[in-house]
VEXBA-801537 format. One record per residue (C-alpha): residue in one letter; x, z, y. Coordinates in steps of 0.2 Angstrom, whole numbers, plus 5000, padded with zeros to 4 digits. Layout:
aXZY/...
//
This chain:
x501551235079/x501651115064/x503651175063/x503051365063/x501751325051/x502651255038/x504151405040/x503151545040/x503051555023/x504951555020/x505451665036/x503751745043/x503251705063/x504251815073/x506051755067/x505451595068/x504751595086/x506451695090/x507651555084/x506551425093/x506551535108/x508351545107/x508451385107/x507751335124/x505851305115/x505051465121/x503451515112/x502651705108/x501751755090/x500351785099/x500251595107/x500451545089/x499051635080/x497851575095/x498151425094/x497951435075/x496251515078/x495951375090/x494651255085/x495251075082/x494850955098/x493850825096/x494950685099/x495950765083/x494350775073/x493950575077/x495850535074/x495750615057/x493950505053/x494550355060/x496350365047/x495350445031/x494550285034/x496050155037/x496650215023/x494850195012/x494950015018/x496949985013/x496550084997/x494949964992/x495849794988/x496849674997/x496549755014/x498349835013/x498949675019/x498049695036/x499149735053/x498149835066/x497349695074/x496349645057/x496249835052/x495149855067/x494249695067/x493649735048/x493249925055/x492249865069/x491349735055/x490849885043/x490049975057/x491450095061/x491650095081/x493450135086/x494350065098/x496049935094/x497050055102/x496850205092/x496950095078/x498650045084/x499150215087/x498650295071/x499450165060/x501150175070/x501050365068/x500950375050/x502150205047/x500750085040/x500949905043/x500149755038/x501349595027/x502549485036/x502449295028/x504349245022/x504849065022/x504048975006/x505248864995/x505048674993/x504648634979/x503648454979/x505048304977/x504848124986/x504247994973/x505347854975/x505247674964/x503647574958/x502047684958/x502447794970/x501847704987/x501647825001/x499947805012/x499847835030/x499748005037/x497948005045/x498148195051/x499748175064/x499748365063/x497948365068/x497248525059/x495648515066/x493848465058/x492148475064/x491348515048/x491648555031/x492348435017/x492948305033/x494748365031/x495748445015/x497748485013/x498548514999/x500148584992/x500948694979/x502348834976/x502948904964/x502949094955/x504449184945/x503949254930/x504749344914/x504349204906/x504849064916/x504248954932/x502348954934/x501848824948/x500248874958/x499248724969/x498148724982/x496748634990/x496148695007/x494848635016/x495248635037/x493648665043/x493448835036/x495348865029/x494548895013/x495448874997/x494148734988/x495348734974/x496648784964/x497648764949/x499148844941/x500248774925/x502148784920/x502548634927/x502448514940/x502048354935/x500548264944/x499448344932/x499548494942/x498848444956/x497648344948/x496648504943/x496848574958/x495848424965/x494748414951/x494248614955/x493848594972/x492548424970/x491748534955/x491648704966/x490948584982/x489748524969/x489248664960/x488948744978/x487748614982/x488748534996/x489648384986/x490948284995/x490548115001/x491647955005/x492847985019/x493448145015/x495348155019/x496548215008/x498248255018/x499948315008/x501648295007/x502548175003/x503048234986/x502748124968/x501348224960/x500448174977/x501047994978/x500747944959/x499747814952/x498647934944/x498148064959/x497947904971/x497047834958/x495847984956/x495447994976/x495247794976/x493647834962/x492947984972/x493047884987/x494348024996/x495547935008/x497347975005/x498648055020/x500448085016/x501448175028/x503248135034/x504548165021/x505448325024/x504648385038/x503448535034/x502548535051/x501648395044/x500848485034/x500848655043/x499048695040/x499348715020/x501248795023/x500348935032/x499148975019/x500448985006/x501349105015/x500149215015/x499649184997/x501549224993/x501649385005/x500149445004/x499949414983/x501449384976/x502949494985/x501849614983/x501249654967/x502649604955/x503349574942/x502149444935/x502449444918/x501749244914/x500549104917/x498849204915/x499349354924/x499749244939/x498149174935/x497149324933/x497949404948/x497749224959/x496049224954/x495449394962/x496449374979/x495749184981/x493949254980/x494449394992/x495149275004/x493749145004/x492249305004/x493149435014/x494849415023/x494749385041/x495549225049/x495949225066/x495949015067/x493949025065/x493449155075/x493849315064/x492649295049/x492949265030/x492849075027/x491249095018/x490349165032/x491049015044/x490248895031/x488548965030/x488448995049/x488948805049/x487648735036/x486248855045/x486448775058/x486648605053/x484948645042/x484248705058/x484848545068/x484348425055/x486348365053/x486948275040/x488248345028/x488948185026/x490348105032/x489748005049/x491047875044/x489947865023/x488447875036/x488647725048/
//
């Protein structure tokens, strides 16, 4: 039908149906302008609500980035009830898909010589916490720009995979990570859930992370030190993962960054998206920020301490 419809105007209906029907595809004008009088079904109606919305939701901010699974899940949490399958089919049908993460590049170095003393790694690839501000990771990559390298780090807090901090300069000295830090004790503090002694602070083994400086800084905070294996990223997996997603979901895609404040400007919006909106899989499909408040509720609720157990006892 949709071949005769967009034909008719070039050919008219009858020579149309006559090459198709001389092709082995036997169909009448009359069959044709029935089934054009034909009311739409209702499963073609629902299709075209459920898409006119799938493509609201890809069209509204960083949703584009969702596959079908998350499309649905964010659906189904604004109140539009459709089942996964249809999702799945509809987004097949008219070639939308969410991002695929690439492989990050390294760009922390080992600090070797005086002043750069490893600590032990207190995770052992255990990216697991129990409540939030227990368990941080940290990292940092880098973004090409017109005008030059801008470096991006992160701070994330395991609990809730939120990013707690964040800091971005043109270089990569410890300075760097330093503010990153910095950020994510303010925002804790400014949120009105400070950090307290015992919180552990896992990276890699690179020389912003083993300085005297940034272990000097977490030695006055009273935040406990982790440094992964040299060179082996599953150590630090946890952070690894969210900067994929930061560079596939951000970065791949909405290029060419011109220089340090449009990466700014740009990482700005997408981290307040992901902490208040994007739906994470590793805590039960809700926005970090909704994981948190469920977990302070009920630690308000339960009369529980915020504090480190170890700060406690």
């Amino acid at each position: 039908m949709r071949f005769i419809s967009e034909h008719e105007d070039t050919f008219g209906v009858e020579p149309v149906c006559r090459v198709l029907s001389e092709h082995g595809l036997q169909i009448a004008p009359g069959t044709y302008y029935a089934a054009r009088k034909r009311p739409p079904s209702a499963r073609s109606v629902r299709d075209a609500e459920i898409l006119a919305a799938i493509l609201r939701l890809r069209q509204a901010g960083y949703e584009e980035v969702y596959g079908a699974r998350k499309t649905w899940l964010e659906l189904n949490r604004r109140g539009i009830r459709v089942a996964r399958c249809t999702v799945e089919r509809l987004m097949r049908e008219h070639g939308l898909e969410g991002v695929r993460r690439g492989k990050a590049p390294r760009t922390t170095e080992q600090g070797t010589g005086s002043g750069h003393e490893r600590a032990a790694d207190l995770l052992k690839r255990d990216f697991t916490a129990d409540a939030p501000n227990r368990r941080w990771v940290a990292d940092f990559t880098q973004v090409a720009t017109l005008a030059g390298t801008v470096y991006v780090g992160f701070v994330v807090d395991i609990f809730s995979r939120a990013v707690v901090g964040w800091a971005a300069a043109r270089h990569k000295r410890a300075r760097l990570v330093l503010d990153a830090l910095d950020m994510a004790l303010w925002h804790r503090d400014h949120g009105g859930h400070p950090v307290s002694a015992g919180l552990i602070h896992h990276s890699d083994a690179g020389s912003q992370y083993t300085s005297i400086a940034f272990t000097a800084h977490l030695m006055a905070e009273g935040i406990l030190a982790s440094i992964g294996t040299v060179g082996d990223a599953l150590d630090n997996a946890l952070m690894e993962s969210a900067i994929g997603l930061y560079k596939a979901e951000l970065i791949n895609r909405r290029g060419p960054w011109r220089a340090l404040a449009h990466v700014e400007t740009a990482t700005a919006g997408y981290l307040h998206w992901f902490n208040t909106q994007r739906i994470h899989s590793a805590i039960g499909d809700i926005p970090p920020a909704e994981h948190e408040a469920a977990w302070y509720a009920a630690a308000a609720g339960n009369g529980k301490s915020e504090k480190n157990p170890k700060e406690a006892a």
